[in-house]
N, C-alpha and C positions, 0 to 999 in steps of 0.2 A: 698288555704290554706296559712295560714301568716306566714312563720318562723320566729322562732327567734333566734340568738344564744349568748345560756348564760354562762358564764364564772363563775365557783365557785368552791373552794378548796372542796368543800363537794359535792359527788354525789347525784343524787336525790337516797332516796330508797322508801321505803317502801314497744267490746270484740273486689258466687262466682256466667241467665246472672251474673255473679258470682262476682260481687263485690260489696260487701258486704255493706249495707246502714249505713253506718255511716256519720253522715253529718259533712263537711270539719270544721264544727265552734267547732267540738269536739276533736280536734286533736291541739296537740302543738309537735315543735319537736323543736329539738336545737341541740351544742354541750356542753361541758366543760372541761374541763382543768382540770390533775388528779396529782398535786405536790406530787415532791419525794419527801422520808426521810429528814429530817431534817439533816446538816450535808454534804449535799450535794455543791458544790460551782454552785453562780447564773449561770453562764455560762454554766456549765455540766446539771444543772437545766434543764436551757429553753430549749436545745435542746433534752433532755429527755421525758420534759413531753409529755402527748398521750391525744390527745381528746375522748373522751366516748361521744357517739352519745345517744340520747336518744329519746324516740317519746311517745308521753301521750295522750291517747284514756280516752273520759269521756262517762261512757256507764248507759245509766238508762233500762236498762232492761236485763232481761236473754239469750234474740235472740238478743241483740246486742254485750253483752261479747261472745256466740260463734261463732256470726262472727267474731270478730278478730281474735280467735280461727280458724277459716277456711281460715280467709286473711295471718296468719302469717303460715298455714302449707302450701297454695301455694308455699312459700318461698322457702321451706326445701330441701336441695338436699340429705339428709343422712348424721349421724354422729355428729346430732347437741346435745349440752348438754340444756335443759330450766330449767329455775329454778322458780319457783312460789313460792311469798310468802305474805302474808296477813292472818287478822281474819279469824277465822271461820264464815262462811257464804257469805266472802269479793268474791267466784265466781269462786274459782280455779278448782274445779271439770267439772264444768260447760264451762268453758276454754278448758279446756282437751277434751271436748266432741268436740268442733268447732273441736279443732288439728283432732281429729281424721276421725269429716267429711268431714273435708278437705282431708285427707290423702285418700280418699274413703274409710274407714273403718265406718259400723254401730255405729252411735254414743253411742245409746243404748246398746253396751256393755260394753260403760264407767262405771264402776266403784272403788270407792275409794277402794285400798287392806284393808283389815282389818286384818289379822292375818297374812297373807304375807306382804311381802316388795314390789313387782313387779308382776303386770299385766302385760302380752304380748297381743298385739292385732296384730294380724296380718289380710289378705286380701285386702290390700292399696296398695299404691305402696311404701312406706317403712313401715318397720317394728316401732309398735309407741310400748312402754317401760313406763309404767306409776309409778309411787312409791311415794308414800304417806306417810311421817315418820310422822304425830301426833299422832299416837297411838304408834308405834315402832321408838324409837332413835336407830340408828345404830348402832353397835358394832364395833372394829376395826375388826372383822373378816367379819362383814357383810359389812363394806364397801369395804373389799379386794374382798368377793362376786360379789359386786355391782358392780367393774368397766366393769364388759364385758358390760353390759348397760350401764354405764354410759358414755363410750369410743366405743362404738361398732358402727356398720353400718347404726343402725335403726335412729330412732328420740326420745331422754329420756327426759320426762319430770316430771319432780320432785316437790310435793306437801311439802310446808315446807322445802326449800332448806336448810335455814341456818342452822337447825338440823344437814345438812349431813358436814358439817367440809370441804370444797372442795373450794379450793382457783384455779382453773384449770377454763380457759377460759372458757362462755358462754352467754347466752342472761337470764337476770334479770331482771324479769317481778313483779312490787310490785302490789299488789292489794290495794287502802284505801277507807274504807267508803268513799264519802263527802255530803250525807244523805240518808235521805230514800230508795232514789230508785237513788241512783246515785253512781258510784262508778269510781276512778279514776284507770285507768291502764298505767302505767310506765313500758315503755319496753327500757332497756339499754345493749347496748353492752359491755362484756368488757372481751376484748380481739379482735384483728385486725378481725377475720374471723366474728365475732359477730359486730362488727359495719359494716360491709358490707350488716350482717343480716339485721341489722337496716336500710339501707339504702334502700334494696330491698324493706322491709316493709311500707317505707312511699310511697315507688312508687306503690305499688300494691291497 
């Protein structure tokens, strides 16, 4: 695998014998450089700014987003926040299901809440926490709801993150078109405990 590391004031945003066939020409990873506030003096500057790791899996099929899905729940030690965000159809359900047969949990009981906010699945070895806001935007009451998942012991992962308002460390995973059957996935740390994620996941 080729690394590279890329340097830009703008993050990127926008799948286990078990590991998982993604072939090494479909992966990019890097770092970047995340500048403070304006206002800030160059000097306080430079030794402030934080690197955000990032790792980009290019997946043309549905068994290959849920293997990343199973290669990045290897990872999980408990307690992690993910945040999933892309089009509809861009794979995120689908994701969720690797998470979960990674976890040892039946994938097939993945699915999107519809009139709830949170799935539990449990029988893994952690507790996986799924929640799905395109049909429900959270309220400030549901998000005070929300933090025992979202902060708790299991592994919470979140369909349509930006919906939920939550600025609190985690692993941000974009989903983008880039055709037919090809779709790019951006998994970035941000926060110290999530670029360590990131780190684990390019070795796994």
């Amino acid at each position: 695998m080729n690394e590279q590391v890329i340097r830009s004031p703008h993050p990127p945003e926008g799948e286990g014998r078990k590991k998982d066939p993604l072939p090494e020409s479909s992966e990019q990873d890097g770092t970047e450089a995340s500048p403070l506030p304006d206002g800030e003096g160059t000097q306080a500057r430079s030794a402030a700014v934080s690197e955000q790791r990032f790792l980009t899996i290019h997946s043309h099929s549905e068994d290959e987003t849920r293997a990343f899905g199973i290669r990045l729940a290897r990872c999980l030690r408990g307690g992690e926040l993910i945040g999933l965000v892309g089009e509809l159809g861009s794979g995120k359900t689908c994701f969720v299901r690797g998470v979960a047969e990674g976890l040892g949990i039946a994938p097939q009981k993945v699915r999107s809440p519809t009139f709830t906010l949170v799935n539990e699945y449990s029988g893994g070895r952690l507790l996986l926490y799924h929640i799905d806001l395109y049909r429900l935007v959270p309220s400030p009451v549901d998000r005070m709801a929300l933090r025992d998942y979202l902060y708790g012991d299991g592994v919470c992962v979140v369909e349509w993150f930006e919906r939920l308002g939550e600025a609190s460390p985690h692993l941000w995973i974009q989903f983008t078109f880039v055709g037919a059957d090809e779709r790019a996935l951006v998994a970035q740390g941000r926060g110290a405990q999530y670029d360590g994620l990131v780190d684990r996941l390019r070795e796994g």
